[in-house]
Each structure stands twice: as structure tokens, then as C-alpha cells.
C-alpha positions in Angstrom: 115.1 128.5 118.2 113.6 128.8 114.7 112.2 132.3 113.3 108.7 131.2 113.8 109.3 129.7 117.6 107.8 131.4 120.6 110.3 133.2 122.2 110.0 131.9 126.3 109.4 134.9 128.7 112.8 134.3 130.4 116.2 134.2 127.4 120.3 133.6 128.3 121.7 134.6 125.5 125.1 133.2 126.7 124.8 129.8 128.2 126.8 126.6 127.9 124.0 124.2 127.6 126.4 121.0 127.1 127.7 121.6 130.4 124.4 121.1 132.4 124.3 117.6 133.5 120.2 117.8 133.1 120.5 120.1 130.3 117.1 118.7 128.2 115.2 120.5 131.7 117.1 123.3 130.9 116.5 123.5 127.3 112.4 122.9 128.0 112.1 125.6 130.6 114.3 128.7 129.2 115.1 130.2 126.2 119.0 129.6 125.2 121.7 130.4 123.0 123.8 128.1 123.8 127.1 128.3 123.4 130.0 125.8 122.8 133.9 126.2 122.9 134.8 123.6 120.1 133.2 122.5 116.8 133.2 119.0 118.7 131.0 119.9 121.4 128.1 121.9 119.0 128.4 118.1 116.9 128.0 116.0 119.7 125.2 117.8 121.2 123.3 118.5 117.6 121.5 115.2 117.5 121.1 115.1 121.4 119.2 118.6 121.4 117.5 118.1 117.9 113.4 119.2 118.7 114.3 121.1 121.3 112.2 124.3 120.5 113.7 126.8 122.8 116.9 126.2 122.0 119.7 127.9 119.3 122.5 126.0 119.6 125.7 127.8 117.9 128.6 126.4 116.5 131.9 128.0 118.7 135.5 127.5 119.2 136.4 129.7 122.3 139.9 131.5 122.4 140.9 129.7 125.5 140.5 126.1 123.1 142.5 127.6 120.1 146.0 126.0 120.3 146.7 127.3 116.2 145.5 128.6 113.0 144.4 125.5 111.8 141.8 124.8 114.9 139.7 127.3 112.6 139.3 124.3 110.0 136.2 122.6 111.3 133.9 125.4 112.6 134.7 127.3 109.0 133.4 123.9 107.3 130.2 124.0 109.9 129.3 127.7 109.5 127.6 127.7 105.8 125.1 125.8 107.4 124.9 127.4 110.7 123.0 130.1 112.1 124.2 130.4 115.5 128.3 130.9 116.3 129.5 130.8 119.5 131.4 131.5 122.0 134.5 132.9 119.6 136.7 135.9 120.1 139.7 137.1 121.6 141.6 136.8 125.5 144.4 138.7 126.4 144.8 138.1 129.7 148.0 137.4 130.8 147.4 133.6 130.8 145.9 132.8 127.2 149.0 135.5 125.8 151.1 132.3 124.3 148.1 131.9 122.3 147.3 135.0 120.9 148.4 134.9 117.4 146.8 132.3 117.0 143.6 133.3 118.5 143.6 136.2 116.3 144.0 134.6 112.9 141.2 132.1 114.1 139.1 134.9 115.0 139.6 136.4 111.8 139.0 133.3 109.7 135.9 132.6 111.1 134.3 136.2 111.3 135.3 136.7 107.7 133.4 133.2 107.0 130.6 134.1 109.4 130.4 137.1 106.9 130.7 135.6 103.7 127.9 132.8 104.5 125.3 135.2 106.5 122.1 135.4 104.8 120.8 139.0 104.6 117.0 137.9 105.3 118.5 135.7 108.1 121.6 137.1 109.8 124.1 135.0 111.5 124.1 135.8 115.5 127.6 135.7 116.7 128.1 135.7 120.5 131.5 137.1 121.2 134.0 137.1 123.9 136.5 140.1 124.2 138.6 140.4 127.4 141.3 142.9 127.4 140.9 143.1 123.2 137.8 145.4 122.5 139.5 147.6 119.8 141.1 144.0 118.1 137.6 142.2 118.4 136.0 145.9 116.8 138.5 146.0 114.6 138.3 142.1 113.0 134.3 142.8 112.8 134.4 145.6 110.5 137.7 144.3 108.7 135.8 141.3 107.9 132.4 142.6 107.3 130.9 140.5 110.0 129.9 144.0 112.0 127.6 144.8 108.7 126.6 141.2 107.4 125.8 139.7 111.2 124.4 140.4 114.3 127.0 140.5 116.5 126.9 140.3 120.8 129.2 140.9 122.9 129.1 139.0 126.0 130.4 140.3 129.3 131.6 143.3 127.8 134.1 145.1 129.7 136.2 147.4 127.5 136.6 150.9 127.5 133.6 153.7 127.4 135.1 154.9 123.8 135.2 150.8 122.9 131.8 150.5 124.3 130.3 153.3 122.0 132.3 152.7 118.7 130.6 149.2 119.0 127.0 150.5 119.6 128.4 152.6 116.1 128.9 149.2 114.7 125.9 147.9 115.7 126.6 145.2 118.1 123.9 144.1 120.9 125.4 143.8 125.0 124.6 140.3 126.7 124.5 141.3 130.7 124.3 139.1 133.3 124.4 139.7 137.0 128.1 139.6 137.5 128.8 142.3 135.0 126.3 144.2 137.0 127.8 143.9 140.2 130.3 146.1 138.9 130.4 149.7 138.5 131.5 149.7 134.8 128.8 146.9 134.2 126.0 149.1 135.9 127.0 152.4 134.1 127.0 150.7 130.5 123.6 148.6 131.4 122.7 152.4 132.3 123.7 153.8 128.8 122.9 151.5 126.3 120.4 152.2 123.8 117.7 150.2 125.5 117.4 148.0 121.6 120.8 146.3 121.9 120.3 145.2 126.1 120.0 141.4 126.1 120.2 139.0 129.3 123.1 136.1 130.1 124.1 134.1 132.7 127.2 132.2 131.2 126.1 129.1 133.8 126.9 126.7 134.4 130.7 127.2 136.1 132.4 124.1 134.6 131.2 121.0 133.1 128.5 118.5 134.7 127.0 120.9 136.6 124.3 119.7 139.0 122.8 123.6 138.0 118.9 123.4 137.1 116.7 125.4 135.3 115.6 127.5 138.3 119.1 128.1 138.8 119.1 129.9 135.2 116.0 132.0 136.0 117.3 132.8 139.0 119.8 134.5 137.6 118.3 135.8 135.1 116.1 137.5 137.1 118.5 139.5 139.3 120.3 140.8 136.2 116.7 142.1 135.1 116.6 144.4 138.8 119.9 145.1 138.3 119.2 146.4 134.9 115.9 147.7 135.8 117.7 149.7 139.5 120.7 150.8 136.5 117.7 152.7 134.0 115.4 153.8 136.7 112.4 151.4 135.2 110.1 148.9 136.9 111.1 145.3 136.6 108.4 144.5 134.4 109.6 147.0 131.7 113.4 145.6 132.1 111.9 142.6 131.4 109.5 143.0 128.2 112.4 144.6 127.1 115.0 141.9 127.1 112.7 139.4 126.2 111.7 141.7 123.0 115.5 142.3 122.2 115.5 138.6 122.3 112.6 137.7 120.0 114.0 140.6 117.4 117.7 139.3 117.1 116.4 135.5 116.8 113.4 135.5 114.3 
């Protein structure tokens, strides 16, 4: 998506586009950020998704992908002429541990480029995953100056209520989807939030070549908007205007 696009009425601001098998359908019928988990993945899906209006496509190399430090190599030679990044961050669950030095150098590198390249009249947008590493995540966007030089979203958050609020301090924006809000945590914060920083996700498809389609993204999108909407104690329709505002406001 382009600053002078059209923003679609309906925006998953967390979805792995590549890994649609129909993804052009996709891309013509929804807004997306669309995520990638390697640097080799944004490349080969540049040219194939070139045109397509509705679509930011961000440069990522998510922490379960990061091996070592030097993985960071080719999305830091991408990102002086990128927009979008995405999905990057930190996992510290039990089964990407091994892994988490290097995730966190990696992380590190590429928010500090992220911050050295973002263009103040045009911000980077970072989407961000943080599982069981809020305060580290937090803590690498202010070191780094990506908290003040980007917009920064953190997907699926699920940290802490004092995490949660020290971000909003920062001034990061909250992609929700529908499984976050099937939790109580996920409910409360979709509850709290300044109503500015709520955005909408779906992280679909589930794993690569999905047979998922575009009224499966909607779909989805749409129960997170009542489950937002239930969560404030608004009407649908206000839930989401509002979204789809955030949306337009973080991308133009």
C-alpha cells in the first residue's frame, strides 16, 4: 500500500501473504501487511506482487528462521529501501531457547537499521513478534531508537499488564486478532487500549500453501471486530471505522 492508496474497508495487519496458495485473490480483496520470515521470501514474492494496490509487503526475518548473527546480513542490506519490516522479534519459549542469542543480536541489528534508515515524513512500520520477551523487545526499541524513529506493532501481544502499558509509553500500536481475543488477557487489553493504537490481524494462513481464501481472511477479521467491539462496549460499526482508520493513519 502506497500513502496515496485507498485504504480497503476490511485491513490484517499481520498476514503471511506468500503462504496463500491463491494469494493474488487475497491481495485484490483485503488490505494486507504482509509479512515474511526471511529476506528470501519478501525477494521472491516482490516481483510476483508488484501492482498489487492493497498490498504492503515488508521485508522480515522471523526469530524462529534466525540460526546466527549473521542471518541479519541480507534484510539490513534490504531495509534502506524498505518501508515495510516484518515479522522480526524475539521467542523465548522453551523451544527456540538454543537460539536466543542470536535472535537477540539479530533483533538488535535490524531495529537499530530500521532506525537509522526511517524517514521522518515516512516512518518505517515494523510488525513485531514478542513471546515470553516483552521487556527485551521494549527494551531493544528504545536502545535502538526504533520506538521514536518507527512505528512499531506488536502482534499477538501477550506480555505483562506493566509491559503492555510501558509500550503504549513508547508508542507502539496492538495488532489483535481473534485468537488473542479468545483469551481473557487478550479481551482485557483489546478493552484498555487507547482506542488510536487498536489495529486488526489474522496471522492466516496456518502453514504454507494454504487452500485459505479471501473470505476466509474477512471472516476472521470480522469476528475480532465483535470481539473488540463486545471488549469496549461499542457497536460493530464503530469497532470497525476504527480499525480501518488506525489502519489508513499508520500506512499513509
Amino acid at each position: 500500500m502506497t500513502a496515496t492508496s485507498n485504504i480497503p474497508a476490511h485491513v490484517d495487519m499481520h498476514c503471511h501473504l506468500g503462504w496463500f496458495s491463491n494469494r493474488r485473490q487475497v491481495a485484490r480483496e483485503v488490505g494486507v501487511f504482509a509479512v515474511t520470515v526471511t529476506p528470501q521470501e519478501f525477494l521472491s514474492l516482490r516481483d510476483e506482487l508488484a501492482g498489487e494496490k492493497n498490498v504492503a509487503l515488508a521485508a522480515g526475518l522471523h526469530p524462529w528462521w534466525v540460526r546466527d548473527a549473521s542471518d541479519a546480513d541480507a534484510l539490513c542490506g534490504l531495509l534502506p529501501d524498505t518501508r515495510w519490516v516484518g515479522e522480526i522479534g524475539l521467542d523465548a519459549a522453551p523451544r527456540h531457547a538454543a537460539t536466543w542469542d542470536a535472535q537477540l543480536a539479530t533483533f538488535e541489528r535490524i531495529c537499530t537499521t530500521c532506525a537509522e534508515t526511517s524517514d521522518h515524513e515516512a516512518r518505517k512500520v515494523l510488525s513485531i513478534h514478542a513471546v515470553r520477551s516483552a521487556s527485551t523487545v521494549l527494551d531493544v526499541l528504545e536502545r535502538t531508537g526504533a520506538a521514536a524513529r518507527c512505528r512499531c506493532v506488536l502482534h499477538w501481544f501477550s506480555g505483562s499488564t506493566d509491559e503492555l502499558w510501558r509500550a503504549v509509553r513508547l508508542g507502539c500500536h496492538f495488532s489483535l486478532g481473534e485468537h488473542s481475543l479468545a483469551t481473557r488477557r487478550g479481551r482485557e487489553y483489546a478493552r484498555i487500549l487507547p482506542a488510536e493504537r487498536l489495529l486488526t490481524e489474522t496471522d492466516l494462513p496456518e502453514g504454507e500453501d494454504s487452500p485459505a481464501t479471501a473470505e476466509d481472511v474477512v471472516a476472521s477479521l470480522e469476528r475480532t471486530i465483535l470481539g473488540m467491539a463486545a471488549a469496549r462496549g461499542i457497536a460493530p460499526s464503530e469497532a470497525r471505522a476504527l480499525v480501518a482508520r488506525n489502519a489508513a493513519t499508520l500506512l499513509r
